[in-house]
C-alpha positions as CSV (number, residue, x, y, z in Angstrom):
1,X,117.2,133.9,56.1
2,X,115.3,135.8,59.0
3,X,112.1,134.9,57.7
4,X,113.1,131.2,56.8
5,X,113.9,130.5,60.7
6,X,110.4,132.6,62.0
7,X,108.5,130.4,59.8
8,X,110.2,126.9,60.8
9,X,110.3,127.9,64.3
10,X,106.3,129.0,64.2
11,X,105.4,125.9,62.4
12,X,107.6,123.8,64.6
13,X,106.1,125.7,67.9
14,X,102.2,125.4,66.6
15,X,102.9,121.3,66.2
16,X,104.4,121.4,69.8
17,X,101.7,123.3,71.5
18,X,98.9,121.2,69.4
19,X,100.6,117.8,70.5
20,X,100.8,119.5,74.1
21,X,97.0,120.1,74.1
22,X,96.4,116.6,72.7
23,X,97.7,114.9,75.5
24,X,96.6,115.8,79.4
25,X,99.4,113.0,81.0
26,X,102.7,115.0,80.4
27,X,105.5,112.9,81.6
28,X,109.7,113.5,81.4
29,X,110.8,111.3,79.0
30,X,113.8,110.3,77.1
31,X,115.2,112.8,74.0
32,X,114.8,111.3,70.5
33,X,116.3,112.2,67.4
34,X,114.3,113.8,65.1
35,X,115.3,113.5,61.7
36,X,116.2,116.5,59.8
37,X,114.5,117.2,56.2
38,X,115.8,117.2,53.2
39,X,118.5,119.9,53.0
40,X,119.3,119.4,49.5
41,X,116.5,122.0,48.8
42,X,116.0,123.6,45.6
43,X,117.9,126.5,44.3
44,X,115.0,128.7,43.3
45,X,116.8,131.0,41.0
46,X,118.3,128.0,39.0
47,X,114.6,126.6,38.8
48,X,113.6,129.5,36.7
49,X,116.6,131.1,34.9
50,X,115.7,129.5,31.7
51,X,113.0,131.5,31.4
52,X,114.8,134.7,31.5
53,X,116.4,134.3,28.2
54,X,120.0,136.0,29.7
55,X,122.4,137.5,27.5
56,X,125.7,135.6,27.7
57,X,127.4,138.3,29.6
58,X,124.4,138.1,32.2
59,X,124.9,134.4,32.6
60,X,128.8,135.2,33.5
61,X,128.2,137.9,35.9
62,X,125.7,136.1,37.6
63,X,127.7,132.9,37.6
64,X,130.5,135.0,39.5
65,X,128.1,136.7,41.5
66,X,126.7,133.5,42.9
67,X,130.8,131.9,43.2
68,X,131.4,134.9,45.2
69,X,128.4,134.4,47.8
70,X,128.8,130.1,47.8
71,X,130.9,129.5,50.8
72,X,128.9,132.1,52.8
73,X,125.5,130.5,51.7
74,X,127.1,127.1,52.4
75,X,128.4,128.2,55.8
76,X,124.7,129.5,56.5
77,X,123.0,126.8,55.0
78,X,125.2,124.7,57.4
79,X,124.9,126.9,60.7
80,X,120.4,126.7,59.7
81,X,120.8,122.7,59.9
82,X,122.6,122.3,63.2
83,X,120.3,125.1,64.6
84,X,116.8,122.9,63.6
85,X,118.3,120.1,64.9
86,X,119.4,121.7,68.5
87,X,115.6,122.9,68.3
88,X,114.2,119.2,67.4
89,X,116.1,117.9,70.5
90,X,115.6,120.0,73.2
91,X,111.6,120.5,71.9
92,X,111.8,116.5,72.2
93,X,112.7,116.5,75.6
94,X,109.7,118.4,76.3
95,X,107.1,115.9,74.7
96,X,106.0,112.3,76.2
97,X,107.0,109.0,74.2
98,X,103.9,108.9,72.3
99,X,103.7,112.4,71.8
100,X,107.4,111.7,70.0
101,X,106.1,109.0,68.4
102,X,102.9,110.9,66.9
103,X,105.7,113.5,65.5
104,X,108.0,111.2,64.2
105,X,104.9,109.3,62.3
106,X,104.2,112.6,61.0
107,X,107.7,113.6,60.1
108,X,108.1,110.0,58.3
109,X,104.3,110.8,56.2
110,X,105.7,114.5,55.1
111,X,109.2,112.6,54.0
112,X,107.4,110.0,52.5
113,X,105.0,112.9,50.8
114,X,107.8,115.0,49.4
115,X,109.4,111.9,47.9
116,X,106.6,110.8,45.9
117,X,106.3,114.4,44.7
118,X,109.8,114.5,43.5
119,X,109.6,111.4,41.7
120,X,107.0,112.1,39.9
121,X,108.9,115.9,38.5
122,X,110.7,116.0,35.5
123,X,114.5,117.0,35.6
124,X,115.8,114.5,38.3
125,X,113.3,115.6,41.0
126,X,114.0,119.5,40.6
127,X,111.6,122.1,40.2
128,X,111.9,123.8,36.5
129,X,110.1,125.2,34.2
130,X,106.0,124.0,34.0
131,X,106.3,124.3,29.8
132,X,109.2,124.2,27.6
């Protein structure tokens, strides 16, 4: 979870600093709303259980295991999404209007990227197994 937040923030911080750099007029501007991504992420350990060939009495203790831990996991997954979103806005008050707009063009092409590589996956747009 740690490591998920560093990485955002240090990818978010390198695309501030490098659309900082790119423009020498820096002027207050007016927040925007940036739009979140896709939250409905994977679950990697669903994408690949197949391939473990569990016993039946693995699949139940894991299915309980995993019911135990879902409202926490929801709860964080929850607390993650309003967090990047508080960043997005106050990191948009920082940039001008066309440094916004330059993000949000680029926000809209990595949207626009990841839903042409989910249409084109097998199994409703979820990663899964490569062979079967």
């Amino acid at each position: 979870m740690k490591k998920l937040t560093f990485i955002a923030t240090l990818v978010v911080s390198i695309f501030t600093v490098n659309s900082v750099k790119a423009q020498s007029n820096i002027s207050k501007a007016q927040p925007m709303e940036l739009s979140a991504p896709d939250d409905n992420e994977p679950d990697h350990f669903e994408s690949f259980k197949d391939q473990l060939n569990l016993t039946p009495e693995q699949k139940a203790k894991i299915k309980a295991i995993r019911e135990k831990h879902s409202t926490e996991r929801n709860e964080l997954k929850a607390k993650l999404k309003a967090l990047r979103e508080t960043e997005r806005a106050e990191i948009s008050e920082v940039l001008t209007p066309e440094q916004r707009a330059l993000v949000k063009e680029k926000m809209e092409k990595r949207k626009a990227e990841r839903e042409a590589i989910k249409e084109n996956r097998p199994n409703g747009g979820r990663p899964g197994p490569k062979h079967k």
